[in-house]
N, C-alpha and C positions, 0 to 999 in steps of 0.2 A: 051503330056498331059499338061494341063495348071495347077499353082500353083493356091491355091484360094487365092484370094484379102483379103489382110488386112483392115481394114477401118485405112482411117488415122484418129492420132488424133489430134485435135483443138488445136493450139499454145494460150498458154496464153495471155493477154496482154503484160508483161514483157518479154514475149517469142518473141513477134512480136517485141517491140520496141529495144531489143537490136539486132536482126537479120538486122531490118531495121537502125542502128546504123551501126552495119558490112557495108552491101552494101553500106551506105554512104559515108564507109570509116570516118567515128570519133569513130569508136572502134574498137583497133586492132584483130588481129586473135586470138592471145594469150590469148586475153581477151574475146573472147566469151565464150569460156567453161563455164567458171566464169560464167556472167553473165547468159548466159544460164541454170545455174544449180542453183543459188541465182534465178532467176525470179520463176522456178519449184519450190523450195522449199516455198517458199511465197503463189504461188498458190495452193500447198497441204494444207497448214496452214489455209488460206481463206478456203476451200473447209472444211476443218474437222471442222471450227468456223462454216458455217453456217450447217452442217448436226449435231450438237453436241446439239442444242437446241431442234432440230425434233426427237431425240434420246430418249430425256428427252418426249417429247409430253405431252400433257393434262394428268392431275390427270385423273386413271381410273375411272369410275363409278363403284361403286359392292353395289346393292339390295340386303337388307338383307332380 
């Protein structure tokens, strides 16, 4: 029986640039965690600024 497929999910930018930092070898092993977990945090922060205004939305309309 086959497991179902997870979708993967979308590497940040700061997620991609410090991966690609590892492979190039200018950031050590030890240090991706790090990095890896500072880029995430940054990108949830981004994500909740821009959903935090569509939150708020337009003054309702209410007809009296």
């Amino acid at each position: 029986m086959r497991k179902a497929s997870t979708p993967a999910r979308r590497l940040s930018q700061g997620e991609q640039r410090a991966l690609a930092s590892f492979i190039a070898g200018r950031l050590p092993a030890g240090q991706l965690n790090d990095e890896l977990c500072r880029a995430r945090e940054v990108a949830l922060a981004q994500a909740e600024a821009r959903q935090a205004p569509a939150a708020l939305g337009a003054p309702a309309l209410n007809a009296a």
